[in-house]
C-alpha positions, 0 to 999 in steps of 0.5 A, a space after each residue: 500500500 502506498 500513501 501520498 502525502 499532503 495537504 489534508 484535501 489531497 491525500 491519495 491512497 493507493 493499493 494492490 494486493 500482491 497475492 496471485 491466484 484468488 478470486 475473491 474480493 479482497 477486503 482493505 480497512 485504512 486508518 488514520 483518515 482524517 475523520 468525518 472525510 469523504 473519500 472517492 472510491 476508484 479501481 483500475 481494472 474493477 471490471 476486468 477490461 482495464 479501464 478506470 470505475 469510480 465505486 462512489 464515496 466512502 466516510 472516515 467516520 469519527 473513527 478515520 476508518 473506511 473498510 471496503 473490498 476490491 476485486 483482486 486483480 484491481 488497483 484502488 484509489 482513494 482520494 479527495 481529490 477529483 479525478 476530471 478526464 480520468 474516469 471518461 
């Protein structure tokens, strides 16, 4: 898992599970969020076809806490940022 550092509004979350082999979704739960933060939720090759699909918008809570799950052969993003021209 990798993490961008910045400001609060732009802190960008990403991951890849590196274990080949498996269908299943594999569930993710990432602290340390600001709380009460709405994040954006994209996954690069959700789908299978190796585009970008944005899920939708996940709270930290009062907690900094948001815990989701990604198909395995996915990347995920999670940011505040806005992704413009990225998901067309």
């Amino acid at each position: 898992m990798a993490s961008g550092a910045g400001p609060p509004s732009r802190q960008p979350i990403d991951a890849r599970d590196p274990s080949p082999g498996s269908a299943a979704p594999v569930p993710f739960s990432v602290g340390g969020l600001p709380p009460g933060t709405r994040f954006r939720l994209v996954l690069w090759n959700g789908a299978g076809a190796g585009t970008n699909v944005e899920i939708g918008y996940l709270d930290s809570g009062a907690t900094g806490v948001v815990e989701f799950s990604v198909p395995q052969d996915a990347v995920f993003a999670l940011t505040t940022t806005s992704l413009g021209s990225m998901l067309q």
